[in-house]
N, CA, C and O of each residue as an XYZ file, in Angstrom:
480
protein
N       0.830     -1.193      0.000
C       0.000      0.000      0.000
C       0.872      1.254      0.000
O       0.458      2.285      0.530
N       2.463      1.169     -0.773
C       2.883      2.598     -0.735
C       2.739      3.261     -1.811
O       3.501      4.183     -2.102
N       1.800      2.909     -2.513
C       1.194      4.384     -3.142
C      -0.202      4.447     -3.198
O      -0.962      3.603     -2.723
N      -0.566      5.613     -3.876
C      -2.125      6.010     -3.318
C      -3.138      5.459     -4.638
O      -2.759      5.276     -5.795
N      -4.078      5.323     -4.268
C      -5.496      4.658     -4.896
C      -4.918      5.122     -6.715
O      -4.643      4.339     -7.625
N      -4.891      6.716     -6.729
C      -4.531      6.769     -8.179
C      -4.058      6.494     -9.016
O      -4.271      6.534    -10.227
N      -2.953      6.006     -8.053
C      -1.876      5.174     -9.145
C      -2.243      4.136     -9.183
O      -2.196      3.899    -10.390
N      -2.743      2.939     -8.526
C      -3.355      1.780     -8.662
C      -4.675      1.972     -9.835
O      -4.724      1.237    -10.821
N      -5.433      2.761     -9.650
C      -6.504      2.873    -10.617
C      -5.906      2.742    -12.040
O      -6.302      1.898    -12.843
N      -4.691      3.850    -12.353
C      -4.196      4.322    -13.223
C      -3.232      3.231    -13.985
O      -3.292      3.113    -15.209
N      -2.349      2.450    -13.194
C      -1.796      1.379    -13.785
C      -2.306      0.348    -13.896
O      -1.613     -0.359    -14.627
N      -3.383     -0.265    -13.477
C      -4.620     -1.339    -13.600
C      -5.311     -0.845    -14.758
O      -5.629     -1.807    -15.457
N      -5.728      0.394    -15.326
C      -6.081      0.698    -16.240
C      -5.486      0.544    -17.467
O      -6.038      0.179    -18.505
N      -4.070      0.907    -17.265
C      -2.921      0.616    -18.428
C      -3.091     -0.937    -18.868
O      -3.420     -1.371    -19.972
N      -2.741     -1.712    -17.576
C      -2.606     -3.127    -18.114
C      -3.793     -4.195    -18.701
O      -3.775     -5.301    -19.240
N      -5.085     -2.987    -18.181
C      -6.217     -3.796    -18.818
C      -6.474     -3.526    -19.945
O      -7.016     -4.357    -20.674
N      -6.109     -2.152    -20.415
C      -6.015     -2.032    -22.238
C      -5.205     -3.145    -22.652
O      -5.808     -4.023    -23.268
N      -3.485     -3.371    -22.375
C      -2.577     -3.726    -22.787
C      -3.321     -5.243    -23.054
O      -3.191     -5.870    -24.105
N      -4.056     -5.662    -21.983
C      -4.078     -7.297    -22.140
C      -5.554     -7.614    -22.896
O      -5.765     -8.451    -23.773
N      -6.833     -6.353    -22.058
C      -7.488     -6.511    -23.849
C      -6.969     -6.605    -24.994
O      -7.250     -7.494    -25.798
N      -5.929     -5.437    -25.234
C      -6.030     -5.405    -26.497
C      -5.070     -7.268    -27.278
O      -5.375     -7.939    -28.264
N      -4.277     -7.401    -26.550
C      -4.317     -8.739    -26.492
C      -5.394     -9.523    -27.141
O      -5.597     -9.831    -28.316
N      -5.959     -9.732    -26.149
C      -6.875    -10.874    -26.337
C      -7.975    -10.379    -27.603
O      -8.598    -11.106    -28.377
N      -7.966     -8.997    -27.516
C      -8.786     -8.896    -28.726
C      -8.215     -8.822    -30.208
O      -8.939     -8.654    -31.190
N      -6.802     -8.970    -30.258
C      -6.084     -9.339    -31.454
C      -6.414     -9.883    -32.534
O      -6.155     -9.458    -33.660
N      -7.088    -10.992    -32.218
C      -6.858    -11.708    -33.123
C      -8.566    -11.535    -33.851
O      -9.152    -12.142    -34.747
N      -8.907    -10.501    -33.025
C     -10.466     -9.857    -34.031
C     -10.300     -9.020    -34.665
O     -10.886     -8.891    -35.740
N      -9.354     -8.089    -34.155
C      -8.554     -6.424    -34.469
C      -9.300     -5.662    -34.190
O      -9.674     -4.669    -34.814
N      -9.652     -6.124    -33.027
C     -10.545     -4.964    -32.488
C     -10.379     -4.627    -30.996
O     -10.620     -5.418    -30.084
N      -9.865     -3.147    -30.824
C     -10.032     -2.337    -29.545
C     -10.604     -2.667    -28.198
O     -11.730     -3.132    -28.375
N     -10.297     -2.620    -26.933
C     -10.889     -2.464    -25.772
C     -12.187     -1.614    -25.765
O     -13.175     -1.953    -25.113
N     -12.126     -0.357    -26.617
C     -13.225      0.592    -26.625
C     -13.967     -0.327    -27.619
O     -15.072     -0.579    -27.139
N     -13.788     -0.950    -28.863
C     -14.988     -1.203    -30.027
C     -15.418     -2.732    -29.107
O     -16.457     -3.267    -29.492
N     -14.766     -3.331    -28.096
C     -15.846     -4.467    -27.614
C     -16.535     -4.135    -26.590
O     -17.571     -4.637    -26.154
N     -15.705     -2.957    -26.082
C     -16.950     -2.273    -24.735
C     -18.554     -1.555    -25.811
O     -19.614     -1.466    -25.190
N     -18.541     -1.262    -26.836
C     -19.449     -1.119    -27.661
C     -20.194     -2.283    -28.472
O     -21.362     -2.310    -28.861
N     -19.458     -2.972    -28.573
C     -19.932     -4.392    -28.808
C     -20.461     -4.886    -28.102
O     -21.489     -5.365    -28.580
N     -20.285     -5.145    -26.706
C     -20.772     -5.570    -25.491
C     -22.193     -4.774    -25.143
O     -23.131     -5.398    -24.646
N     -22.252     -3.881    -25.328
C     -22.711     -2.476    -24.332
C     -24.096     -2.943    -25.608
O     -25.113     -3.499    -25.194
N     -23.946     -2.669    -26.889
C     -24.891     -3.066    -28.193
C     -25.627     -4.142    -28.024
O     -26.804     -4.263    -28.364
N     -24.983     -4.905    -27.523
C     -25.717     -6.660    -27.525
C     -26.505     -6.576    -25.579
O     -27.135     -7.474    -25.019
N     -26.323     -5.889    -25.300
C     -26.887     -5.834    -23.664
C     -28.347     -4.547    -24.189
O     -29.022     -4.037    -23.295
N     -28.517     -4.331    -25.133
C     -29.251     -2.894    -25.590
C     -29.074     -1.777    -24.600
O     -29.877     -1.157    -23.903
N     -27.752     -1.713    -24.757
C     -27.327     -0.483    -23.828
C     -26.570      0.209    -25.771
O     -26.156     -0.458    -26.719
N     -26.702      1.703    -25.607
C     -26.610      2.574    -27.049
C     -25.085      3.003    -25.962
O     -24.772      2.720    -24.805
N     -24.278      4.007    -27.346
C     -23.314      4.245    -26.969
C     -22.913      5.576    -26.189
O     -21.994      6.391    -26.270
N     -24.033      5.405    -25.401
C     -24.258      6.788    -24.698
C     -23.724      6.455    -23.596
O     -23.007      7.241    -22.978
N     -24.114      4.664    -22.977
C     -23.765      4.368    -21.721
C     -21.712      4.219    -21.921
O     -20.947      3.948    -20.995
N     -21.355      4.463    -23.210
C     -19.897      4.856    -22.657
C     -19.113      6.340    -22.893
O     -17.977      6.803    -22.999
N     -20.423      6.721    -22.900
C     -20.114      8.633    -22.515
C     -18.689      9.025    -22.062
O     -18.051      9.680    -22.887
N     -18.089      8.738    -20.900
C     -17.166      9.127    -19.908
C     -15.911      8.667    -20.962
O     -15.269      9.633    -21.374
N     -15.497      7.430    -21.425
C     -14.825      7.213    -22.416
C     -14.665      7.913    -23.816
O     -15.573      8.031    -24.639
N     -13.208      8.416    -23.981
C     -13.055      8.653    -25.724
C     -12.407      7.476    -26.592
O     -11.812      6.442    -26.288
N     -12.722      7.983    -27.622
C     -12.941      6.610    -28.689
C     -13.817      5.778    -29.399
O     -13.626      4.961    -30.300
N     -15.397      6.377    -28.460
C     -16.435      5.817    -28.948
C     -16.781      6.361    -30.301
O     -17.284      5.444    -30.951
N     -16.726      7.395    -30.952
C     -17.307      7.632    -31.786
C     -16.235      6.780    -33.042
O     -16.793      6.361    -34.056
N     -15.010      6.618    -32.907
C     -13.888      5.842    -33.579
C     -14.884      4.602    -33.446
O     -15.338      4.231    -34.528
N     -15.075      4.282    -32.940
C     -15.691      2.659    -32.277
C     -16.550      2.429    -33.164
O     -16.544      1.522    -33.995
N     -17.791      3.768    -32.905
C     -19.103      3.435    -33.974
C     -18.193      3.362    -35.296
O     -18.332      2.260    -35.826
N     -17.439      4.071    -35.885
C     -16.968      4.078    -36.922
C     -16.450      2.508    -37.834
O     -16.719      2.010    -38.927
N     -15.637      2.169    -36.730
C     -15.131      0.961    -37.381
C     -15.989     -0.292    -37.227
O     -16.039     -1.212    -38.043
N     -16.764     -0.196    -35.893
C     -17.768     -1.186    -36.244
C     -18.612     -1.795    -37.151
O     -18.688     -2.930    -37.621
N     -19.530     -0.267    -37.346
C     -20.034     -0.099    -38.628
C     -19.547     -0.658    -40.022
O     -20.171     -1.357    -40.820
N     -18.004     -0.060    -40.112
C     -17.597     -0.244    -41.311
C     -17.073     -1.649    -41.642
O     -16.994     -2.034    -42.808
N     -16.713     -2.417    -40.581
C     -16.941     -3.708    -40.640
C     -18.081     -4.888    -40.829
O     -17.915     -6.101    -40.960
N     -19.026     -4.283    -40.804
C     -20.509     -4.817    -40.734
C     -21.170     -5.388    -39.425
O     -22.080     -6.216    -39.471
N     -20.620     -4.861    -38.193
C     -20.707     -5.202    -36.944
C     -21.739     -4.739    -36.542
O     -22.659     -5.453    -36.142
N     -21.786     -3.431    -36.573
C     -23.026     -2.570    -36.576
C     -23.635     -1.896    -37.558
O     -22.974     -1.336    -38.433
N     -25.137     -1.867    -37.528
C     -25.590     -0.911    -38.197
C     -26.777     -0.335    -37.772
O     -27.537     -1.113    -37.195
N     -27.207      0.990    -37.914
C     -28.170      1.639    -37.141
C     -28.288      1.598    -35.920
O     -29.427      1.684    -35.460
N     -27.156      1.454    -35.028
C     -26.878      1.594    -33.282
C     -27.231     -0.039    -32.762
O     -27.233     -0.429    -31.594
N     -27.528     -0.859    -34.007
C     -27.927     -2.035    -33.389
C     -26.869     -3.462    -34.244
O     -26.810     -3.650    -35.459
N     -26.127     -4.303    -33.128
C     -25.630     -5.266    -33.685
C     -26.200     -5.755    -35.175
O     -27.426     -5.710    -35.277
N     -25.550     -6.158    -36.197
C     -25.897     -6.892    -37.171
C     -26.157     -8.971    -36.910
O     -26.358     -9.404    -35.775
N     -26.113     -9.647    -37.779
C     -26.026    -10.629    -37.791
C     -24.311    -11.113    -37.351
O     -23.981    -11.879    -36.446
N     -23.722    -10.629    -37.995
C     -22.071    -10.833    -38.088
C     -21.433    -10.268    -36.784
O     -20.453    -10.690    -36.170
N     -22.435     -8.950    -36.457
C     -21.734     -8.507    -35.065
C     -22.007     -9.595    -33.863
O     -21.063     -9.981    -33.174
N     -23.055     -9.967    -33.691
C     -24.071    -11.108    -32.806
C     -22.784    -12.261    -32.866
O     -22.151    -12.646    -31.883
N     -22.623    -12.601    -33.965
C     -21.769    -14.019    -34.142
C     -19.936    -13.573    -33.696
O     -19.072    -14.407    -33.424
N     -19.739    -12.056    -33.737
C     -18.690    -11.602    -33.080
C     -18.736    -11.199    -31.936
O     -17.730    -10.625    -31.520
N     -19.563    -11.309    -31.295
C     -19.541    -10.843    -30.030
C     -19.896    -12.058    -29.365
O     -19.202    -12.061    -28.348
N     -20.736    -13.292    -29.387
C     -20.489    -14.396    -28.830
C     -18.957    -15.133    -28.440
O     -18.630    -15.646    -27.370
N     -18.237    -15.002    -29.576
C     -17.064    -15.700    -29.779
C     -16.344    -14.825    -29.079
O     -15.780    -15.259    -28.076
N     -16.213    -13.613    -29.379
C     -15.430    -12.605    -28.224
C     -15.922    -13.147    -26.756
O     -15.571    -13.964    -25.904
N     -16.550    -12.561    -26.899
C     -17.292    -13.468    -25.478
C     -16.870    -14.195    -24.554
O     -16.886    -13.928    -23.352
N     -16.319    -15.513    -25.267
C     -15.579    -16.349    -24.685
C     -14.169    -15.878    -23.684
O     -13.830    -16.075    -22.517
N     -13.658    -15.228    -24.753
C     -12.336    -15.050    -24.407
C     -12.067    -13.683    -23.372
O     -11.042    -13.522    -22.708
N     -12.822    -13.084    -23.394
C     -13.035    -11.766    -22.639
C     -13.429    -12.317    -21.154
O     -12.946    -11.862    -20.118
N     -14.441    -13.433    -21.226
C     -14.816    -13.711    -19.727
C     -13.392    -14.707    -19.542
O     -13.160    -14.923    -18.352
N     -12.402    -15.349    -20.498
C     -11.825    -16.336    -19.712
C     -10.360    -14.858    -19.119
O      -9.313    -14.991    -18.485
N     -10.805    -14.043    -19.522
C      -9.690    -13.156    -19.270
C     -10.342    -12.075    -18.257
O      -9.583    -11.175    -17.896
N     -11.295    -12.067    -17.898
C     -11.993    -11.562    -16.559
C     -11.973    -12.701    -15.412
O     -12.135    -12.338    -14.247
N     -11.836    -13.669    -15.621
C     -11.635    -14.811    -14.640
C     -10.224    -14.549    -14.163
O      -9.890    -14.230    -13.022
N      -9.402    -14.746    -15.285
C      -7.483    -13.982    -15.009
C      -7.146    -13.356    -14.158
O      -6.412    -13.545    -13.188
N      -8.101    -11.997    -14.788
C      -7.959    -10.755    -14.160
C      -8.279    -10.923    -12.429
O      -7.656    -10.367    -11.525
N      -8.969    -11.481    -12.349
C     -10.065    -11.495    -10.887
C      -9.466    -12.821     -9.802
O      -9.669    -12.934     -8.593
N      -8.726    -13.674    -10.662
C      -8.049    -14.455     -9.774
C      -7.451    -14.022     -8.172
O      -6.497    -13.393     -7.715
N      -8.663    -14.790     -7.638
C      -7.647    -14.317     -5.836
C      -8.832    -12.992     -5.288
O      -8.573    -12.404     -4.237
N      -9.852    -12.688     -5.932
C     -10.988    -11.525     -5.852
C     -12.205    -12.017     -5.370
O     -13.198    -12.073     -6.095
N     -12.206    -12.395     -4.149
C     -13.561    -12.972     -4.114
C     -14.931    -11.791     -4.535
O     -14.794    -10.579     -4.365
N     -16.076    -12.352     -5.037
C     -17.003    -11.466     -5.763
C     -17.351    -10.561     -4.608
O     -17.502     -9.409     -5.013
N     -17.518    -10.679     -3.390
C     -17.562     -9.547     -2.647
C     -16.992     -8.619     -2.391
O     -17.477     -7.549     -2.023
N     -15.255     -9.026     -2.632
C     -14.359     -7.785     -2.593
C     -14.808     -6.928     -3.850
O     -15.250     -5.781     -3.780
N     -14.638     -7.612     -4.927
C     -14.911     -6.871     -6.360
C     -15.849     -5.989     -5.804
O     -15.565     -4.806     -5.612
N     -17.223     -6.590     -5.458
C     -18.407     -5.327     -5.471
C     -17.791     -4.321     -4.513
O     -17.725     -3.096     -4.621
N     -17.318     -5.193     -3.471
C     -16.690     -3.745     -2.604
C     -15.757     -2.706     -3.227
O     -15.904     -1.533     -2.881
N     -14.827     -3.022     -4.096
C     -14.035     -2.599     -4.316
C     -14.921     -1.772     -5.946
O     -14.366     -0.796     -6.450
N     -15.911     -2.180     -6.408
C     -16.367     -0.824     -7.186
C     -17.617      0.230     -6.992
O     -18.100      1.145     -7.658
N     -17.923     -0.488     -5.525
C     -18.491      0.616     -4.883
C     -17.869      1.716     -4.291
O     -18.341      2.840     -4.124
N     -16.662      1.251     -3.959
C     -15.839      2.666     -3.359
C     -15.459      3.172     -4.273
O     -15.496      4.395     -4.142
N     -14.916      2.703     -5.613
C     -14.365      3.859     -6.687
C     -15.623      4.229     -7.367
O     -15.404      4.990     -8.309
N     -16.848      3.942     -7.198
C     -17.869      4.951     -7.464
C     -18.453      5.809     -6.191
O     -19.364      6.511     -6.629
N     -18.323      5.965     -5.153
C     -18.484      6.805     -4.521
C     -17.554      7.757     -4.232
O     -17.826      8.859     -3.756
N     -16.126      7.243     -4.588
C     -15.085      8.295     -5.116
C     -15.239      9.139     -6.124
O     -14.735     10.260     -6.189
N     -15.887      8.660     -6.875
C     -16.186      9.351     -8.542
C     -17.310     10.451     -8.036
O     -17.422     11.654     -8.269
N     -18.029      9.609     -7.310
C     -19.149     10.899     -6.908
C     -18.707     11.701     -6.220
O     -19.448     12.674     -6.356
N     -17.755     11.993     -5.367
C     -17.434     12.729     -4.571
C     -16.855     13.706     -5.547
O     -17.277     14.861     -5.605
N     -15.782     13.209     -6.405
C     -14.863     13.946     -7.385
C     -15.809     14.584     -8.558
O     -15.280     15.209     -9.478
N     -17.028     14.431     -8.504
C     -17.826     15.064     -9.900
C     -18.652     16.185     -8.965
O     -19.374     16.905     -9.655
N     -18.678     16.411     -7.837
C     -19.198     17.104     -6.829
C     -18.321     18.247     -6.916
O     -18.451     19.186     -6.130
């Protein structure tokens, strides 16, 4: 614990791009275009990743891949986002190794009541 929450936020953040983008390699697709992928197939629009930049890049290449169209998964996106799927949860299992699910919730309830404090 010798450094403070920010830097933990901040380098946990680094390495979860680094190892998405990993695992999403071999689709060629972004941490941001499967959080839109994801977010699409849950009928959540790309509003719910507001706070993030890159989304509008995201809609872009999605789209232009045939992933999306009209804010709503295609056929091809559906069949890419299952298969992503896979590999994203076996790499949230990774990630979470040694996390029991109660710490997790604990642990993103306090960085959202941090957030609230900090948007205050």
């Amino acid at each position: 614990m010798d450094k403070p929450i920010g830097y933990w936020v901040k380098h946990l953040d680094n390495l979860l791009e680094d190892a998405m983008g990993q695992t999403l390699s071999a689709y060629g697709a972004s941490r941001r275009e499967w959080q839109l992928l994801h977010a699409t197939a849950r009928d959540q629009n790309a509003t719910a990743l507001a706070p993030f930049e890159g989304v509008e890049e995201a809609v872009q290449s999605l789209t232009s891949r045939g992933w999306l169209a009209d804010g709503q998964l295609t056929a091809e996106g559906r069949a890419t986002h299952a298969a992503v799927s896979e590999h994203v949860t076996r790499f949230r299992r990774r990630i979470t190794e040694g996390v029991s699910p109660q710490e997790y919730l604990t642990a993103v309830d306090v960085l959202r009541r941090m957030a609230a404090n900090a948007e205050r």
